[in-house]
N, C-alpha and C positions, 0 to 999 in steps of 0.2 A: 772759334768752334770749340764747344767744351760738351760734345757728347759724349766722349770715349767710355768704358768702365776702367781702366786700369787693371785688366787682371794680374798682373805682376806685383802689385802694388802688396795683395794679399788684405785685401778691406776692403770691409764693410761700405765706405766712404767713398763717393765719387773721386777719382783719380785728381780733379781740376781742385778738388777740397782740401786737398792733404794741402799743408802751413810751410810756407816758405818763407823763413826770415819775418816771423809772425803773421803772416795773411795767407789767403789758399792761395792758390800756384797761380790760378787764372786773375785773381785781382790784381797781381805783378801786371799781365797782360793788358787788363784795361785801364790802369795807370798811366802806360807809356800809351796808349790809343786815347786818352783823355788828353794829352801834350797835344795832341793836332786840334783842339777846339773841336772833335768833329759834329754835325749837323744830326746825328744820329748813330746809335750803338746796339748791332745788336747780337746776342749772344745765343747760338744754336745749343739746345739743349738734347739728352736722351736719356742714357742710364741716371739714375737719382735727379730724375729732371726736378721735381721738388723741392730734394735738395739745395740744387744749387742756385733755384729761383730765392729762396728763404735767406741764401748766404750771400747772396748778389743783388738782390731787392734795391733798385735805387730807383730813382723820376725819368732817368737818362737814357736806363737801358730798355728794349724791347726784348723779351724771352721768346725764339721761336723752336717749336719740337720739331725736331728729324723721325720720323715713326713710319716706317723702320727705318733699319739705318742702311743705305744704298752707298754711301762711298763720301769724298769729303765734295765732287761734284755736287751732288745729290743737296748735300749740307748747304752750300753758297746757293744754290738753286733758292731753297725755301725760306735763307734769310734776305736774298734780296725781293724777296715778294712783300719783305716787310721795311724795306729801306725806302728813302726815298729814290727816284729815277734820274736824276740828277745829280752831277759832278764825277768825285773819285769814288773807287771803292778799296780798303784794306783787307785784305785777307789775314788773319793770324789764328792760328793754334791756341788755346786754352792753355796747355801743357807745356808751352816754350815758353817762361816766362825773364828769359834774360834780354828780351831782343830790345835795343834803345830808342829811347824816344825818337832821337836822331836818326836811326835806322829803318823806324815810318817814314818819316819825314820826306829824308829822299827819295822812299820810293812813291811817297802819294806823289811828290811836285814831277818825275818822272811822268809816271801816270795822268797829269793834268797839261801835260804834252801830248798826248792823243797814244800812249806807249802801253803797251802792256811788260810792268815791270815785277821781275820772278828775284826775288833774294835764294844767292846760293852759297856757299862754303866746301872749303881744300878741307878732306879730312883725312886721315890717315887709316883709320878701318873707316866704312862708310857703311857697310852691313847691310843690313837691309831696307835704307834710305833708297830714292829715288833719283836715278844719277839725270845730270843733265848733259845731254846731248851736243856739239857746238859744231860748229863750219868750218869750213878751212880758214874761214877768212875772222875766227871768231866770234861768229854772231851766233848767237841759240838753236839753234833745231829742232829740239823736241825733250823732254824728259818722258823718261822713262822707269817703270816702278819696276823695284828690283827683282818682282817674280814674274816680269815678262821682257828681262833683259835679256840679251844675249852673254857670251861669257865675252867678248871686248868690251860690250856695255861694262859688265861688272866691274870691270878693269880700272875705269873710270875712278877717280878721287874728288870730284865737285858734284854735290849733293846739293838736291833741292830741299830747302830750310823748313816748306809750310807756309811760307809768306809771299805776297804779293799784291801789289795795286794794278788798275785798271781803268778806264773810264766808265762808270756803275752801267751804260745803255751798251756798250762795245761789252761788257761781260758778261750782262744779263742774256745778251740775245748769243753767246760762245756756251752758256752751262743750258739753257735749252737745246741747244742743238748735241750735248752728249750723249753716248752710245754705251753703254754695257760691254763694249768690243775686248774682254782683258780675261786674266787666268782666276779673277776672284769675281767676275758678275758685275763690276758696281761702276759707279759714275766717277773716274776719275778726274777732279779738280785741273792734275797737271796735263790733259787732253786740250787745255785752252790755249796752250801754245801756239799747237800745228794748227786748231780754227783762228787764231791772230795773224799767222803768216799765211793760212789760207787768203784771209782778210786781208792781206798788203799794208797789214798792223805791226810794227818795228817793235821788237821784244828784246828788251834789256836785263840779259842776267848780271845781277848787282854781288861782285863777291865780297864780302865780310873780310873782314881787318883779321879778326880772331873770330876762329870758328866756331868756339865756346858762346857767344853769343846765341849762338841759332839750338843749344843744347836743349832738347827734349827731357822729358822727364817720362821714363815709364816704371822706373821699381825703387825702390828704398836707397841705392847706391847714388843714382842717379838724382835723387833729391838731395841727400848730400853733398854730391858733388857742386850740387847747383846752389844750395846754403852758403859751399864756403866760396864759390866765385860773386857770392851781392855779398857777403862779409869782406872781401877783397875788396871791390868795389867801394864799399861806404867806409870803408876805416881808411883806403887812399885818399878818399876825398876830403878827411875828418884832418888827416896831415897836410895835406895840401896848402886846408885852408890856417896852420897854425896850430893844431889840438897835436898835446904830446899823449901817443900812447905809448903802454910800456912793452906793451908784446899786441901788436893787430889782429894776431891769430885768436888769440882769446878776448878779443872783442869782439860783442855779440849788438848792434844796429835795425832792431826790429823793427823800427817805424821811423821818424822824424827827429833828428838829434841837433839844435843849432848850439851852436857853441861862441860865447865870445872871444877875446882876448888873453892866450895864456892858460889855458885849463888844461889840468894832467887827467890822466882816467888811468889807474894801474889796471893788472890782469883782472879776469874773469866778472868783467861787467856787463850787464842785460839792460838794453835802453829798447825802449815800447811803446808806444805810441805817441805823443806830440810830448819832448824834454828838452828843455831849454834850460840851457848853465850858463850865469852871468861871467863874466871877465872872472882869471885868477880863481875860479873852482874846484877843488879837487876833487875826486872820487876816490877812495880806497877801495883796495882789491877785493874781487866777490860781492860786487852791491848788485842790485834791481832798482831801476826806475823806471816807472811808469807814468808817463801825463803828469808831470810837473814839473814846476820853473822854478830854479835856485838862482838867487840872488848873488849879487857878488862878491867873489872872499870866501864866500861860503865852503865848509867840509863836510865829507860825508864819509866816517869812517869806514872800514871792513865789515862785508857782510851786514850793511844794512838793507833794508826794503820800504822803499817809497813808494805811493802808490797815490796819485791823485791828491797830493799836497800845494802848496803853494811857499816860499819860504824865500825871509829876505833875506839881507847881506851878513854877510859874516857870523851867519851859524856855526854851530858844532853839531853834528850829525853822528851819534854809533861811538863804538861799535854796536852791534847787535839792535841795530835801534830798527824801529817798524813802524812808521808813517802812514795810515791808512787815509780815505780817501775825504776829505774836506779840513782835513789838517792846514791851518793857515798860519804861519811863525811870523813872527814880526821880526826886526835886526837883533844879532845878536844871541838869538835864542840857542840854549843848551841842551840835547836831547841824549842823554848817553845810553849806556847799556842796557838791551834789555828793557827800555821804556816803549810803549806802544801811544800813540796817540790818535783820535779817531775823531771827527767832526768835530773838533775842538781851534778856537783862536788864542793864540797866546803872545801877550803882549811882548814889547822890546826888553832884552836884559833877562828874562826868565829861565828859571836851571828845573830840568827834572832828569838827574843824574846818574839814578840808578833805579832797576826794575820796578817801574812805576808805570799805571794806567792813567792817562786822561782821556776820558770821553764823551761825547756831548759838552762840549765846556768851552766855556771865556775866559780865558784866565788873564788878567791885568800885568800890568810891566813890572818886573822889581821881585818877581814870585821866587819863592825859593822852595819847589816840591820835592819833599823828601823819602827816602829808600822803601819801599814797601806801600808804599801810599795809591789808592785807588778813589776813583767817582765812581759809586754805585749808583750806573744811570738808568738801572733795568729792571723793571720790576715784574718781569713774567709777558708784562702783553705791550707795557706799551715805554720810552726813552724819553729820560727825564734831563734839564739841564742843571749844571752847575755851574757859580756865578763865584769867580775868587778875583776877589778886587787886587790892585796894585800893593807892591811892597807884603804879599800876605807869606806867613810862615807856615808851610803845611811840614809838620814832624815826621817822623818815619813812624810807617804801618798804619797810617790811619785811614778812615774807609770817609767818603764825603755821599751822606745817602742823600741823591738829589731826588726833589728839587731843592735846592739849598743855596745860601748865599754866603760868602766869607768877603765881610766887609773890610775895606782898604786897612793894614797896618793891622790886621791881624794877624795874633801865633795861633794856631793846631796844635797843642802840645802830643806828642811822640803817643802811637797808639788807640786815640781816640777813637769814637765813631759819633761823628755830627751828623745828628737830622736835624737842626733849627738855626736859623739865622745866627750867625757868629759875628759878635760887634768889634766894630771899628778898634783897633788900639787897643787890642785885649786879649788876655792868653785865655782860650778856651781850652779845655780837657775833658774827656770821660774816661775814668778810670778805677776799678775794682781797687780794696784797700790790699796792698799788700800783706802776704801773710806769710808766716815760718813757722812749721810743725818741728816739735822738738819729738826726737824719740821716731820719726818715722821711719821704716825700714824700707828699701828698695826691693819691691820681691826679686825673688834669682826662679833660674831653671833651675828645677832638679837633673841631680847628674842623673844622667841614664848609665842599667848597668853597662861594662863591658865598656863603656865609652872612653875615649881616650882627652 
């Protein structure tokens, strides 16, 4: 269910859209509902229904509208009009996006017991959650929403989560049959209780290990809080499996991070969408990686930014170095300070070691690019390449105006600007004659009066 607005939130932005741990809150949610293989997905929509149809777009899902919006009964009503009538059904929230794959799991195979299965949690303020009800003998009774509790109700500390399974024909024919019977108008969801034990239907409240899982999200506090419990999460998981970090707190695991063999990652690292580090990796402090695979051996100093690169074994990475997106290194390769590289290949053994641009380019094995040195691959409308064969000597400050080619075992002497083929085995240079003016005088300011 991802109609809510968020008004806490204070945006613009449907509530389910604000980014958690790089993705909107609710694609956490259908993440761990993708883990059950299931038959069908479908996502109730209202405020910025648009929206989050645009940011949720997949083959998988069915978008169905709540219009208007009668309660979360109301909601389950009109998505299963679009489900299939067969098997289980899960119930989750858009806005809860902690809850485990594992924590479906047992409550569909619950539910594929003919059970109508409610996820609950011990909390210590429980506020204005919906407390559940229980028997002397333990078993469920009824939940109850906190504005038509009584004050023993209140008293109550196990809170209903927002989750549950069912069997989809036992709960289709339970949200039909709801009433409006409450202190706010609407269709309450957790009214399917007392229609299951009306039914002679066994209802199992499931309690959670940690309560933290079932956590909501409705204002800026609360997204952080919930940031740094998947930060928890995926940095335990990242030592578990062997990755030394140096503080977990300032690791940041925005998307998919596999790791081999021994890899360190010092503080304030951003990993984002699919990064893979070969064996023996390192990362220095304050990098960004995004969608790319390091080879192994490989370093990546402080404060670099990778971005859709590719790179093999035992690079040197940064500092300040910028990787943009079809950067492809061969082993070995040298990228240091300050050097940016962008849809460029660059063969094994190659150094471009200080503030240096390659882009659009093939650069061959053995290159040695020198401090200042740029590919002019732009020329206003449309990117041109550049073609620097093996063993080639690019000097410092020289500009390479592509299209252009620098044949194997070529020098660029220091300064140049090439626009024409540079042959093989041969110092190329463009350079003004030097000149010395005798007698020249450096103007000055005039003093100003009164000046000190």
């Amino acid at each position: 269910m991802a109609a809510g607005q968020g008004k806490r939130m204070h945006s613009a932005r449907p509530k389910v859209l604000h980014r958690l741990a790089g993705e909107p809150i609710v694609a956490h949610v259908l993440a761990a509902a993708r883990s059950l293989a299931p038959t069908a997905l479908a996502v109730v929509v209202g405020h910025g229904a648009d929206a989050v149809r645009a940011a949720l777009h997949a083959p998988d899902l069915t978008f169905v509208a709540q219009d208007p919006p009668r309660g979360t009964g109301d909601a389950v009503r009109v998505a299963l009009a679009a489900l299939p009538h067969e098997g289980v059904t899960v119930v989750a929230n858009g806005d809860c996006p902690l809850v485990r794959p594992a924590t479906f799991r047992a409550l569909a195979e619950r539910a594929a017991r003919g059970r109508l299965a409610v996820l609950t949690a011990r909390v210590a303020d429980p506020g204005g959650l919906g407390r559940v009800v229980r028997n002397a003998d333990g078993s469920v009774a009824r939940i109850v929403e906190a504005r038509d509790a009584t004050e023993a109700e209140l008293a109550l500390d196990e809170i209903y989560t927002g989750v549950l399974a069912a069997p989809t024909a036992l709960l289709a024919a339970w949200v039909a049959r709801l009433a409006p019977d409450n202190a706010q108008r609407e269709y309450y969801l957790t009214d399917v209780v007392k229609l299951a034990l009306a039914d002679t239907v066994d209802v199992e409240g499931v309690v959670l290990d940690d309560a933290r899982e079932a956590a909501g999200i409705n204002d800026r506090a609360q997204l952080a809080a919930a940031e740094a419990l998947v930060r928890e999460r995926r940095t335990g998981e990242l030592m578990a499996r062997g990755v030394t970090l140096a503080d977990p707190l300032r690791t940041d695991v925005r998307g998919e991070l596999a790791c081999g063999r021994d890899v360190a990652i010092d503080v304030g690292c951003v990993f984002e969408g699919r990064v893979t580090l070969g064996d023996d990796v390192e990362i220095g402090a304050y990098c960004v990686l995004r969608d790319v695979a390091l080879g192994a051996g490989t370093r990546v100093l402080p404060f670099s930014h990778l971005d859709g690169a590719t790179l093999g074994a035992h690079c040197i990475i940064g500092p300040y170095a910028r990787l943009r997106p079809g950067a492809q290194l061969a082993d070995d390769v040298h990228i240091g300070n300050f050097v940016e590289v962008k849809a460029a290949t660059i063969g094994t053994g190659s150094k471009a070691n200080h503030l240096a641009y390659i882009g659009d380019a093939t650069v061959g094995a053995g290159v040695n690019y020198g401090a200042g040195a740029i590919t002019a691959n732009y020329d206003g409308a449309r990117k041109h390449r550049t073609v620097i064969g093996d063993n080639v000597h690019v000097g410092s400050n020289s500009v390479l105006v592509a299209p252009v080619e620098v044949e194997p075992g070529a020098t660029i002497g220091g300064g140049s600007v090439i626009t024409e083929k540079a042959p093989a085995d041969t110092l190329t240079l463009t350079r003004a004659p030097q000149v010395s003016v005798k007698g020249w005088v450096r103007p000055r300011k005039e003093r100003k009066e009164g000046g000190s």
